[in-house]
LOVEX-18226 format. One record per residue (C-alpha): residue in three letters; x, y, z. Coordinates in steps of 0.1 Angstrom, whole numbers, plus 5000, padded with zeros to 4 digits. Layout:
N
REC	res	X	Y	Z
REC	ALA	X	Y	Z .
...
//
This chain:
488
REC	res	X	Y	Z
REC	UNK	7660	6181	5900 .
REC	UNK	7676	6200	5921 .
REC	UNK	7719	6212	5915 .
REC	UNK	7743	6221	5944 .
REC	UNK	7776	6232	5922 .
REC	UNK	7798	6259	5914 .
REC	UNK	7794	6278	5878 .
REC	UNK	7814	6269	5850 .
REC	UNK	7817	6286	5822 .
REC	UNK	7812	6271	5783 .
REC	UNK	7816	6287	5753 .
REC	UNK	7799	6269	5729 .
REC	UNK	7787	6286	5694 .
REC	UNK	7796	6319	5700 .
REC	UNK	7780	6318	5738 .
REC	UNK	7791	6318	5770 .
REC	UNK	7771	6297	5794 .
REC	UNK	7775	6292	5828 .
REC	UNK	7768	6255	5843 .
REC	UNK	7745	6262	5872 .
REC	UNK	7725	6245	5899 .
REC	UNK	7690	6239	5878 .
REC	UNK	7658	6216	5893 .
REC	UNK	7646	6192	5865 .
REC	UNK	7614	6175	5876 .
REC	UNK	7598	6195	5910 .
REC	UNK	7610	6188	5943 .
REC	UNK	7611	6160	5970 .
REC	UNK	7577	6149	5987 .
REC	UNK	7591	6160	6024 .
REC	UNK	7584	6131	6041 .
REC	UNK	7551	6125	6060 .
REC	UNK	7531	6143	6033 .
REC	UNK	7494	6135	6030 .
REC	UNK	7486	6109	6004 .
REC	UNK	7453	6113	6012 .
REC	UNK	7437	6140	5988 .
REC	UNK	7421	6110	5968 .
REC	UNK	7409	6073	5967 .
REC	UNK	7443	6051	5972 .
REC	UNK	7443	6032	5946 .
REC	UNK	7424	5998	5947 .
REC	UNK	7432	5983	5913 .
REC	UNK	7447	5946	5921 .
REC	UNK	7470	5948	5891 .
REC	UNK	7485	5981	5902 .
REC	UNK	7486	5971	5933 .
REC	UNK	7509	5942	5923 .
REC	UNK	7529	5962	5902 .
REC	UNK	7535	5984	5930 .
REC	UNK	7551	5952	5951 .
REC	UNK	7570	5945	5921 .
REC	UNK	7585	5980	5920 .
REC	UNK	7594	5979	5953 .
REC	UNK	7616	5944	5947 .
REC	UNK	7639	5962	5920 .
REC	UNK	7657	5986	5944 .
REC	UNK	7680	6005	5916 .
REC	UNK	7677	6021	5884 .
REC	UNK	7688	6043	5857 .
REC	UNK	7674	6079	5849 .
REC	UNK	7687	6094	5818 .
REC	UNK	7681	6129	5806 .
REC	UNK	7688	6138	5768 .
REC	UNK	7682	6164	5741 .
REC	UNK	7696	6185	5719 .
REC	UNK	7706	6206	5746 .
REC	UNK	7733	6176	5757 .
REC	UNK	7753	6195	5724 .
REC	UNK	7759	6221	5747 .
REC	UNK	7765	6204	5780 .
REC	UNK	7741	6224	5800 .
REC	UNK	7713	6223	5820 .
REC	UNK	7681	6201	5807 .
REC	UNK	7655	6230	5795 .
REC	UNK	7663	6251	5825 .
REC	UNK	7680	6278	5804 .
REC	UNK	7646	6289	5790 .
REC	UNK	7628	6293	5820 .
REC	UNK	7626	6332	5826 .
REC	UNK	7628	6328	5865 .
REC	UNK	7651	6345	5885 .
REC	UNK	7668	6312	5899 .
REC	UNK	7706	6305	5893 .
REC	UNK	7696	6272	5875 .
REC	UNK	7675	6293	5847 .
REC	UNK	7710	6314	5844 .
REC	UNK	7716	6324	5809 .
REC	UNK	7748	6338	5791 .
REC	UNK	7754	6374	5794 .
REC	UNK	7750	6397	5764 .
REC	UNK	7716	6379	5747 .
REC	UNK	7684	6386	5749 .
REC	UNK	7662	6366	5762 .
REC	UNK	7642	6363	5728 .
REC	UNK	7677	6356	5709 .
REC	UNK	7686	6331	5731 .
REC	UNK	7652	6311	5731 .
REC	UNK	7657	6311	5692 .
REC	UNK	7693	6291	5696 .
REC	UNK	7676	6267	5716 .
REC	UNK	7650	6256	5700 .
REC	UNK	7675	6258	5668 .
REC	UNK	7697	6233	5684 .
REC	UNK	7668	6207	5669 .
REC	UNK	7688	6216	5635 .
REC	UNK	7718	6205	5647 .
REC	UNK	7709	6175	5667 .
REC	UNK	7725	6143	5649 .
REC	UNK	7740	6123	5679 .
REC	UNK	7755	6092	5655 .
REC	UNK	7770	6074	5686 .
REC	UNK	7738	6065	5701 .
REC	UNK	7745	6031	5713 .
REC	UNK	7711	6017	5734 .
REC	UNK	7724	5981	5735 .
REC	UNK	7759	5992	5753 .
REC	UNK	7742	6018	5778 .
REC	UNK	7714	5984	5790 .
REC	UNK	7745	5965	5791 .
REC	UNK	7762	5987	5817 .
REC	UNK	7730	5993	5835 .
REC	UNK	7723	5956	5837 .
REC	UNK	7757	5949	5848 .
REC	UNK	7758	5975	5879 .
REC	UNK	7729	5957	5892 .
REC	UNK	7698	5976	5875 .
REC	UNK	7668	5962	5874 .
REC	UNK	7641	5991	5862 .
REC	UNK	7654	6027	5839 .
REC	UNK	7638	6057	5831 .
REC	UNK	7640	6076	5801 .
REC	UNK	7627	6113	5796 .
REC	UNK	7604	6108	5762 .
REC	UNK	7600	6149	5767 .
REC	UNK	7614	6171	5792 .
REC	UNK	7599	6211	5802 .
REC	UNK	7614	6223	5768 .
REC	UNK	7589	6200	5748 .
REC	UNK	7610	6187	5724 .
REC	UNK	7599	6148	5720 .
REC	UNK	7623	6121	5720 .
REC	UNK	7601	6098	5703 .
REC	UNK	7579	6097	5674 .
REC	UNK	7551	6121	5681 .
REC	UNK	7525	6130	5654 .
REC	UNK	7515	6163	5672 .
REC	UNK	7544	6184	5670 .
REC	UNK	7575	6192	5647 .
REC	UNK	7598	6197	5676 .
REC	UNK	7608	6160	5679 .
REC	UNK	7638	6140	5671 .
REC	UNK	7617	6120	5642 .
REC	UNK	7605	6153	5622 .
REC	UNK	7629	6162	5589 .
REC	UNK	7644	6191	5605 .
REC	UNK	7666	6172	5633 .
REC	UNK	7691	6154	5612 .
REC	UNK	7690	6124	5628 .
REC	UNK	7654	6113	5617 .
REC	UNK	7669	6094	5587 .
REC	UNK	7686	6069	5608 .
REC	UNK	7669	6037	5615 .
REC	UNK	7672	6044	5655 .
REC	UNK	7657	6082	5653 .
REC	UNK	7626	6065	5676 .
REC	UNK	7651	6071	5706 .
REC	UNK	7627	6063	5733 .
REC	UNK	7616	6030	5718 .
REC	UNK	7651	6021	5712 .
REC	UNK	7658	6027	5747 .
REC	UNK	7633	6006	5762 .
REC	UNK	7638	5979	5736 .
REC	UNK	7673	5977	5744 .
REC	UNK	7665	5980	5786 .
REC	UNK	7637	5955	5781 .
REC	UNK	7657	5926	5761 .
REC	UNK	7681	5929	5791 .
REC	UNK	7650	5920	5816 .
REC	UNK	7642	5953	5830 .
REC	UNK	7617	5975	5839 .
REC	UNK	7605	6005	5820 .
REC	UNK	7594	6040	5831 .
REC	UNK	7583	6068	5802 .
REC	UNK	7596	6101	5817 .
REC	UNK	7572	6127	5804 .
REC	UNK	7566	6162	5814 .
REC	UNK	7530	6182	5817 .
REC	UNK	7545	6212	5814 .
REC	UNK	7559	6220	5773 .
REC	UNK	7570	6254	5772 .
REC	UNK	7570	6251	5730 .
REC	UNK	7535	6246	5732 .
REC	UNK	7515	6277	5720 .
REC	UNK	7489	6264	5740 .
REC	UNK	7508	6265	5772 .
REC	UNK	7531	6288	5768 .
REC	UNK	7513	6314	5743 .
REC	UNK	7530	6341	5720 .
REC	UNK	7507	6363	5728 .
REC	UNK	7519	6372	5761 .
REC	UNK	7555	6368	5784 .
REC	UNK	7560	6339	5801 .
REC	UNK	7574	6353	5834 .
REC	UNK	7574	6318	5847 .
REC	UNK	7574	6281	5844 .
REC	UNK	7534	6282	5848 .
REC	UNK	7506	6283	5820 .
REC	UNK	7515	6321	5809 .
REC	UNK	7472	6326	5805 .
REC	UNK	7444	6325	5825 .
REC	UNK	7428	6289	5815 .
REC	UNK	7398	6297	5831 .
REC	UNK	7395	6324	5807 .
REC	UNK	7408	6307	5781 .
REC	UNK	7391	6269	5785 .
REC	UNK	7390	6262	5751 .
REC	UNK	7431	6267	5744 .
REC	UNK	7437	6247	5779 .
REC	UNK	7414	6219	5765 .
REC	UNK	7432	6221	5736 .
REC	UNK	7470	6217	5755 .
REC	UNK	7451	6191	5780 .
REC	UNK	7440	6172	5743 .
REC	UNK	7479	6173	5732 .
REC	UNK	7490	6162	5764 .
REC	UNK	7466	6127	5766 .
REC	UNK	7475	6120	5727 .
REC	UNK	7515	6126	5733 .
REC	UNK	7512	6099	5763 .
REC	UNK	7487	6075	5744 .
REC	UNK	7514	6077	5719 .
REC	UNK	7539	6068	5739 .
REC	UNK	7516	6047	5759 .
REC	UNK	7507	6026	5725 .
REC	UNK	7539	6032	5701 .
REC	UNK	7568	6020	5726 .
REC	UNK	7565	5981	5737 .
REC	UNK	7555	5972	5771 .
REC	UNK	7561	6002	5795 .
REC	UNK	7556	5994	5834 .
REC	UNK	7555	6027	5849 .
REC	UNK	7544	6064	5837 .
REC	UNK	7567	6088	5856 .
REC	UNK	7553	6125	5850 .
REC	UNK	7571	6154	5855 .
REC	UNK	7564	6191	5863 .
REC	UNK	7543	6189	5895 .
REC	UNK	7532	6225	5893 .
REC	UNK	7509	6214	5870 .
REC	UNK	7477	6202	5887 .
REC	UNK	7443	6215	5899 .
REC	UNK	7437	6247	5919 .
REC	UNK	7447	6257	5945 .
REC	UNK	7482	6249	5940 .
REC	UNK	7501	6238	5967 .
REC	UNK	7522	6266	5974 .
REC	UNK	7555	6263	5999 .
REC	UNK	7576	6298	6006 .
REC	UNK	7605	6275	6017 .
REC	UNK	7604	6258	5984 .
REC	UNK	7589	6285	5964 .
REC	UNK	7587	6267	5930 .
REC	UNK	7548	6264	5928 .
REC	UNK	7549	6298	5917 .
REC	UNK	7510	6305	5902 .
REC	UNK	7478	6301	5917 .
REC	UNK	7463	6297	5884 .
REC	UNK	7442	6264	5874 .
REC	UNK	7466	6234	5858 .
REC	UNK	7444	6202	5861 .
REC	UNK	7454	6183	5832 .
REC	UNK	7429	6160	5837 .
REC	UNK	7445	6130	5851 .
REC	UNK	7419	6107	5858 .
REC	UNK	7412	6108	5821 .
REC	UNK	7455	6102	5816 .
REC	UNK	7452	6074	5839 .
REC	UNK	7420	6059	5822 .
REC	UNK	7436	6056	5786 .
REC	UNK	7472	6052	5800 .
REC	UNK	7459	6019	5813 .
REC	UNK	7438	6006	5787 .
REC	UNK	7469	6008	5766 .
REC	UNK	7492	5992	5796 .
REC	UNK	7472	5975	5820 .
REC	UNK	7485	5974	5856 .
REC	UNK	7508	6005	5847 .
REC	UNK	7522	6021	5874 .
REC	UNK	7515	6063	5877 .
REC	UNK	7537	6089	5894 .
REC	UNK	7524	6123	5896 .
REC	UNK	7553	6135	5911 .
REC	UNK	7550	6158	5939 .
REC	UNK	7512	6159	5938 .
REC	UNK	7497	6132	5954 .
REC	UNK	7466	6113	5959 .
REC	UNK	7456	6083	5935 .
REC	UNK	7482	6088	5904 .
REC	UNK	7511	6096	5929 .
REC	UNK	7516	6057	5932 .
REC	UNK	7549	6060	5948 .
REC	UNK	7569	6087	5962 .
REC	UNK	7601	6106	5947 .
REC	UNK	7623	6122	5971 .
REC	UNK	7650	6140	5949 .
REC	UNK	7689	6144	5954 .
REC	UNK	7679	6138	5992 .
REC	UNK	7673	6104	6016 .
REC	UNK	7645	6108	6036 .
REC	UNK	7659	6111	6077 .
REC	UNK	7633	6081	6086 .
REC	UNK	7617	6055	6061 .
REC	UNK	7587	6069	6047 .
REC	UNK	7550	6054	6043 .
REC	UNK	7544	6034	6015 .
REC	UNK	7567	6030	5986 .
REC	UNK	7595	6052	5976 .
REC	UNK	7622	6061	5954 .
REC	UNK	7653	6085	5957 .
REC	UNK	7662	6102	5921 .
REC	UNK	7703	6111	5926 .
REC	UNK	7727	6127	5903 .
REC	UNK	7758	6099	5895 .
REC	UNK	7778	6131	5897 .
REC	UNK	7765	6167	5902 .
REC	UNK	7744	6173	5873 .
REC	UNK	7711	6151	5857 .
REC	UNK	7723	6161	5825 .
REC	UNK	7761	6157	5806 .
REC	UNK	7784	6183	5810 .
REC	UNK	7819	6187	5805 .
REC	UNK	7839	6183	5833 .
REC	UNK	7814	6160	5853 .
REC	UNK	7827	6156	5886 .
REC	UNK	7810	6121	5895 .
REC	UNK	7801	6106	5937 .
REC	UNK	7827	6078	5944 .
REC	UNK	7815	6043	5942 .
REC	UNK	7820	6042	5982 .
REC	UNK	7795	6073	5984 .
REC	UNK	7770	6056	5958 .
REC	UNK	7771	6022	5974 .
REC	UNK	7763	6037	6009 .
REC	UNK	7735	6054	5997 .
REC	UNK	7724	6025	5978 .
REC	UNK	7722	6006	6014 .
REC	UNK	7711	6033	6032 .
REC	UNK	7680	6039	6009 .
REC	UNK	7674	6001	6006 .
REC	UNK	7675	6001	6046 .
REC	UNK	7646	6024	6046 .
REC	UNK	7625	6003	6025 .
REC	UNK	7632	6024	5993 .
REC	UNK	7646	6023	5957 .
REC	UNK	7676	6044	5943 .
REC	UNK	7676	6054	5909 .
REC	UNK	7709	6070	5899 .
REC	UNK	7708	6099	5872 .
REC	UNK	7729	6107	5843 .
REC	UNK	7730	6119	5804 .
REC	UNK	7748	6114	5775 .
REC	UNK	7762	6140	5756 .
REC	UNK	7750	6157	5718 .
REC	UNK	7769	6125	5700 .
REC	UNK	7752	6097	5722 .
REC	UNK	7778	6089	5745 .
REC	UNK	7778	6084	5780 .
REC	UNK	7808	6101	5798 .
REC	UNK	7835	6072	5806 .
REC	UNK	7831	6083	5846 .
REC	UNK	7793	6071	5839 .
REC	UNK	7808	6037	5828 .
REC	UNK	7831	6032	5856 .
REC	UNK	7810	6038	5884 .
REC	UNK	7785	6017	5867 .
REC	UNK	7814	5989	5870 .
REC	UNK	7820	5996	5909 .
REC	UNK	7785	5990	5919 .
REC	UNK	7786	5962	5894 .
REC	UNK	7812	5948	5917 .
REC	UNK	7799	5953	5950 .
REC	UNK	7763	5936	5937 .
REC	UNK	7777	5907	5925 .
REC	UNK	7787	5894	5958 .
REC	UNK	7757	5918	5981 .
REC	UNK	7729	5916	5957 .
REC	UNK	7708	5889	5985 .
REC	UNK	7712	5926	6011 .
REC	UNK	7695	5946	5982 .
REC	UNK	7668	5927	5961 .
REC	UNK	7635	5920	5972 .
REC	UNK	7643	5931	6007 .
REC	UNK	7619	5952	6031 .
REC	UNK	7620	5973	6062 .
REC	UNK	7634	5960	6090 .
REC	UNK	7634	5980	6123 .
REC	UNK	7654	5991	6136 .
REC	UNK	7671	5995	6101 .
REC	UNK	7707	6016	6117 .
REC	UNK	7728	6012	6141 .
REC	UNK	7763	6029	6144 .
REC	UNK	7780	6020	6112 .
REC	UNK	7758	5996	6103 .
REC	UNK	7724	5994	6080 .
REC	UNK	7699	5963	6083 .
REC	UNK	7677	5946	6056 .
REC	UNK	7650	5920	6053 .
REC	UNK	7644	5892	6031 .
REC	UNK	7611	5880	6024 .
REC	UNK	7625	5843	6037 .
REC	UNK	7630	5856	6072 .
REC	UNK	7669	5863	6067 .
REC	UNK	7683	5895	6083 .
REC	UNK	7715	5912	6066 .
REC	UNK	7735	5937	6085 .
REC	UNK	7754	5960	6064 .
REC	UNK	7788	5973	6080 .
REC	UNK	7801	6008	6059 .
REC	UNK	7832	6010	6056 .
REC	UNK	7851	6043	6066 .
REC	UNK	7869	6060	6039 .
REC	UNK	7903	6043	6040 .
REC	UNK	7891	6010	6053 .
REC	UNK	7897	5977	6029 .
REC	UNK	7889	5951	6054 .
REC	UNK	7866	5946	6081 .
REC	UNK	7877	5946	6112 .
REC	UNK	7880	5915	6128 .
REC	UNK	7851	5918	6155 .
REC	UNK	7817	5935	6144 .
REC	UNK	7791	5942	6174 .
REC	UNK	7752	5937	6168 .
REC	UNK	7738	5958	6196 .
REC	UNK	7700	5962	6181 .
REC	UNK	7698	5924	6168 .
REC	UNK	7685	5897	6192 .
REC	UNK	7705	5864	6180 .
REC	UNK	7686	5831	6189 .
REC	UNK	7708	5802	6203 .
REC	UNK	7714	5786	6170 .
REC	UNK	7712	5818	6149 .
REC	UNK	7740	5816	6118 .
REC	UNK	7757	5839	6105 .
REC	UNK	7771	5839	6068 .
REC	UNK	7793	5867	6050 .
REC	UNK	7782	5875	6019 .
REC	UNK	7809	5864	5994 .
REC	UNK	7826	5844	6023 .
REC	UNK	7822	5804	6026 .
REC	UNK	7832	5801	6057 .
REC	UNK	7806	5808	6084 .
REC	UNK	7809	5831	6107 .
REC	UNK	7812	5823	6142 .
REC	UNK	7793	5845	6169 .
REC	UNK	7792	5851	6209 .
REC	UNK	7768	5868	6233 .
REC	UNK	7782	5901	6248 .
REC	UNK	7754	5908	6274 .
REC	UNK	7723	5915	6254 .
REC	UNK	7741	5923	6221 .
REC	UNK	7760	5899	6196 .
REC	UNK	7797	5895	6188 .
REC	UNK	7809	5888	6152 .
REC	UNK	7839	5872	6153 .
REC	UNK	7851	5875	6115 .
REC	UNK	7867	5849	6095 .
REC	UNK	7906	5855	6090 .
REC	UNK	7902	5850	6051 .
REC	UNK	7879	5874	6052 .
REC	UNK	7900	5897	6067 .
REC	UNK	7928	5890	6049 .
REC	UNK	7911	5890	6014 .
REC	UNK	7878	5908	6017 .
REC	UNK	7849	5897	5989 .
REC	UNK	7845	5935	5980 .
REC	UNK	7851	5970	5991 .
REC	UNK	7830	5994	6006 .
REC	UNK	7807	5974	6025 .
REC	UNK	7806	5944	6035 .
REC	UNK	7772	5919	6043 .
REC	UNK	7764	5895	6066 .
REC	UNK	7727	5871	6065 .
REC	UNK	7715	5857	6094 .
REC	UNK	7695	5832	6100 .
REC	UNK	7678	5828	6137 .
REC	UNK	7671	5788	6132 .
REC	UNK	7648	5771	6150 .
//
């Protein structure tokens, strides 16, 4: 997931580290790509799963692990790239510092994890799905896995005595009471497994650092540890409605390779067998929703644009992963996107017939910074009175004009969406429809407002003439939504 912000530097246990610009899960589909490779899918339960996804609108993604004790980038740091979000502290090897990261299991005891308060917040801005990374890139498993000893559970991370050491289950437990949906982040690539990333040799990248073709039996072995980790989770967690998989470089030859991009970076052989993922995934969850991120074909269900909007609504369903502030991760310092900025994107996403999920992390203790909270609260706000402009709304074309952003509800209704410029509080008293055809006895309603709002034709376009109250004392900030009706 990609960063755009300027190094900080953090000294944390005798290292410096700068806080760089890292990518945690691939890259954005660019839009129009091929979703062709393969068979669509065809399975009715999906398929209704899919038209359930694409009601919720906005989520939460959290990132944590025992890197959040030092506030930097998720996993990045042990990537031996030359990219500034792999950036490690001068003066330490790259050997020595791999050793203090994976050490940072040792140390990882965050006592302040509080589930129930984080799905509280969520739930309150509005949320109606989450995602949770069970394991990021670095491999360390936030959930009770059998298969390795670099997990939260295993007697060498202090935590595993406490009754809540099952992090991922106690996330989605707490998310799911609260009525909402639940994605399992995982990652294909594990860069502590010796049977991806073997001893034997350097690991000059984030690839498979071996030939699997060469070696079949070792990549059977990693594709084996990869099915069981996910049937795990798949099995050991509660209901779980989609599995969102991370680290699209890993996939059958060829690769897809872009210059521009440049982060599919080997040519060699990664099929990890999906088919046979899919096949167990969904005996264990039936109608579960897959997303092979960046790959496409049959177990890409939806798409996952990342820390970018897509200039003109994609085909078929969608989802924009964005950073609450500039990082997926905690760090100190965060610098978090006004509520104004979030709620715009919010509508502008929705407008294009997608869902925004919004990213953040808590730090090494459990605890969400209290920026997280508050802009949790502002879009709180704003939904309470604009939620009938988001939920279970579709395309509507056009979906822009000017300053304003238009919706469809599955009744029929049209809402137009007028952004507010940065230091307007009200709406102006007159709002022009230029792209919306009004019928004779069309009605208009502001969101939030009881008093209806009268209208007038202006030659072929339609003239809102806003309600004084309104004006006066508007029902939120931001934005403001109006539903209309076209009658008989």
């Amino acid at each position: 997931m990609v960063r755009r912000l300027a190094a900080v530097v953090l000294l944390v246990s005798g290292l410096v580290f700068a806080l760089v610009p890292g990518s945690a899960s691939g890259q954005a589909v660019p839009p129009g790509q091929s979703r062709t490779e393969t068979e669509t899918e065809t399975d009715p339960a999906v398929l209704r799963k899919l038209e359930w996804f694409r009601d919720l609108k906005l989520g939460l993604l959290i990132h944590w692990g025992p890197y959040s004790q030092w506030g930097i980038v998720e996993s990045w740091s042990i990537c031996s790239e030359d990219e500034p979000w792999c950036a490690r502290p001068e003066g330490i090897s790259y050997t020595d510092y791999k050793k203090k990261y994976e050490a940072l299991k040792s140390t990882f005891n965050p006592v302040n994890f509080d589930p129930d308060r984080w799905a509280e917040a969520a739930r309150a801005a509005g949320m109606r799905y989450m995602i949770f990374y069970a394991k990021h890139h670095d491999g360390f498993s936030m959930f009770d896995t059998r298969l390795t000893d670099y997990r939260i559970t295993d007697p060498g991370c202090p935590f595993h005595t406490d009754p809540r050491a099952n992090v991922a289950r106690e996330i989605f437990k707490a998310f799911r009471d609260r009525g909402m949906g639940i994605a399992a982040g995982f990652s294909k690539p594990d860069w502590h497994s010796p049977d991806y990333w073997a001893p034997e040799w350097a690991t000059p990248d984030r690839s498979v650092n071996y030939d699997t073709s060469r070696y079949p039996d070792r990549w059977k072995r990693f594709q084996d540890f990869t099915c069981g980790q996910i049937e795990e989770l798949m099995s050991g967690c509660g209901p779980v409605d989609i599995l969102w998989l991370d680290g699209g470089w890993v996939r059958p030859s060829p690769p897809v390779f872009d210059p521009a991009l440049g982060w599919t970076k080997s040519r060699r052989d990664q099929d990890i067998d999906m088919p046979r993922i899919a096949a167990m995934a969904r005996r264990r969850q039936p109608g579960l929703l897959i997303v092979d991120r960046t790959v496409g074909g049959r177990y890409e269900n939806y798409a996952t644009p990342e820390q970018s909007i897509p200039a003109e609504p994609p085909d078929g369903p969608w989802e924009t992963c964005l950073t609450l502030g500039t990082s997926w991760t905690y760090t100190p310092n965060e610098v978090f996107k006004s509520p104004r900025t979030l709620i715009h994107t919010l509508i502008e996403v929705v407008a294009k017939g997608g869902n925004l999920v919004l990213g953040a992390g808590p730090d090494g203790r459990g605890e969400f910074a209290p920026g997280v909270y508050d802009r949790l609260k502002a879009i709180g706000d704003w939904m309470s009175v604009n939620s009938k402009a988001i939920y279970e709304t579709r395309l509507h074309q056009p979906f822009k004009e000017t300053k304003i952003y238009y919706t469809q509800g599955k009744d029929g209704a049209v809402y137009a969406l007028y952004l507010a410029d940065e230091n307007e509080t009200s709406p102006p008293p007159k709002i022009m429809l230029c792209s919306l055809k009004l019928k004779d006895k069309a009605v208009v309603r502001m969101l939030g407002v009881k008093e209806e709002v009268r209208w007038e034709r202006a030659g072929g376009a339609a003239l809102l003439l806003i309600p004084d109250s309104a004006v006066q004392n508007p029902p939120c900030l931001y934005a403001w939504a109006f539903e209309i009706r076209q009658g008989d």
